[in-house]
LUMFI-313304 format. One record per residue (C-alpha): residue number from 1; residue in three letters; x, y, z. Coordinates in steps of 0.02 Angstrom, whole numbers, plus 32768, in hexadecimal, padded with zeros to 4 digits. Layout:
BEGIN
+-----+------+------+------+------+
! seq ! type !    X !    Y !    Z !
+-----+------+------+------+------+
! NUM !  ala !    X !    Y !    Z !
...
+-----+------+------+------+------+
***
This chain:
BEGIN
+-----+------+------+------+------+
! seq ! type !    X !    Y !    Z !
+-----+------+------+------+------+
!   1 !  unk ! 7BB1 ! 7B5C ! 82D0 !
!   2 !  unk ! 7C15 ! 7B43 ! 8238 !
!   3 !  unk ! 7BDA ! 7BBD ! 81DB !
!   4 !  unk ! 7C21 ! 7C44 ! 827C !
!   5 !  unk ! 7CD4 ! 7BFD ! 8268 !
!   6 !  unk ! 7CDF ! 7BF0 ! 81B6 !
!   7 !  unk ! 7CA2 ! 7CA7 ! 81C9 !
!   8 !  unk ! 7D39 ! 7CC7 ! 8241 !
!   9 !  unk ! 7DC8 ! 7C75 ! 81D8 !
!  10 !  unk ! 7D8A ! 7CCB ! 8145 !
!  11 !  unk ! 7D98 ! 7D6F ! 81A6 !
!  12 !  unk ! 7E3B ! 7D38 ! 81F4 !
!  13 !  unk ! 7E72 ! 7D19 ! 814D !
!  14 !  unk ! 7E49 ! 7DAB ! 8100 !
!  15 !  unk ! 7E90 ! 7E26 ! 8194 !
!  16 !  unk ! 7F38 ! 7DDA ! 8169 !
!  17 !  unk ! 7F2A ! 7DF4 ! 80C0 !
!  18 !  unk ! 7F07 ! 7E97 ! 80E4 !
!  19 !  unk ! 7F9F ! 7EB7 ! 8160 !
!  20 !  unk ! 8023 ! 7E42 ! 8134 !
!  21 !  unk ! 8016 ! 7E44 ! 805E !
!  22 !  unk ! 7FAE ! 7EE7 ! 8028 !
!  23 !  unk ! 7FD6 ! 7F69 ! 809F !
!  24 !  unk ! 80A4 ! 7F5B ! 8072 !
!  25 !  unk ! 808D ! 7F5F ! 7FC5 !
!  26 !  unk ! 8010 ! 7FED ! 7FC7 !
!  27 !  unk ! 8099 ! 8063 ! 803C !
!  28 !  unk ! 812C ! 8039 ! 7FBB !
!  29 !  unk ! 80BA ! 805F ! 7F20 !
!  30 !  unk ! 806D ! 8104 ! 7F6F !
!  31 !  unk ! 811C ! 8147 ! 7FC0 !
!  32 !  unk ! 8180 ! 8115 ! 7F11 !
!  33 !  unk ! 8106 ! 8164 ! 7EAB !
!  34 !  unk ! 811F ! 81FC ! 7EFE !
!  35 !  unk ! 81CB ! 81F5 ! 7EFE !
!  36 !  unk ! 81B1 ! 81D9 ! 7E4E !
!  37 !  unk ! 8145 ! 8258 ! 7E44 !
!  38 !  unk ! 81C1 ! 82C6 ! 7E73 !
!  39 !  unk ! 8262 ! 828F ! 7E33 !
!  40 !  unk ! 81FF ! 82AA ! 7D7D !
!  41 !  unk ! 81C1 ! 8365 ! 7DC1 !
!  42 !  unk ! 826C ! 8399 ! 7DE3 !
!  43 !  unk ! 82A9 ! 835B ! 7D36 !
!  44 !  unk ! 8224 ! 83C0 ! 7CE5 !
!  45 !  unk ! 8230 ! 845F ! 7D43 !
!  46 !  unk ! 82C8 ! 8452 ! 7DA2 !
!  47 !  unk ! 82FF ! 844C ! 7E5E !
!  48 !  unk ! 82B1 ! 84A7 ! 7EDE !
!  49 !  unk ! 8300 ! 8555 ! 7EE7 !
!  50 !  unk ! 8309 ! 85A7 ! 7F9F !
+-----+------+------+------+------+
***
């Protein structure tokens, strides 16, 4: 029976990891890089012309 619940916390455990720590970081890196991405584009070629 111990071996279910230490299953369970471990889970529990990792789920917040997942949620509270690594999924915030992971959206600022992606959406800066792309702004990033983009502010160095422009730089390079220029701003969009309409």
């Amino acid at each position: 029976m111990t071996e279910n619940s230490n299953s369970k916390k471990n889970e529990r455990a990792a789920f917040l990891f997942l949620t509270v720590i690594l999924a915030p970081i992971l959206s600022v890196i992606i959406v800066g890089g792309y702004g990033f991405l983009i502010w160095i584009t422009q730089i390079i070629v220029g701003p969009p012309t309409g």
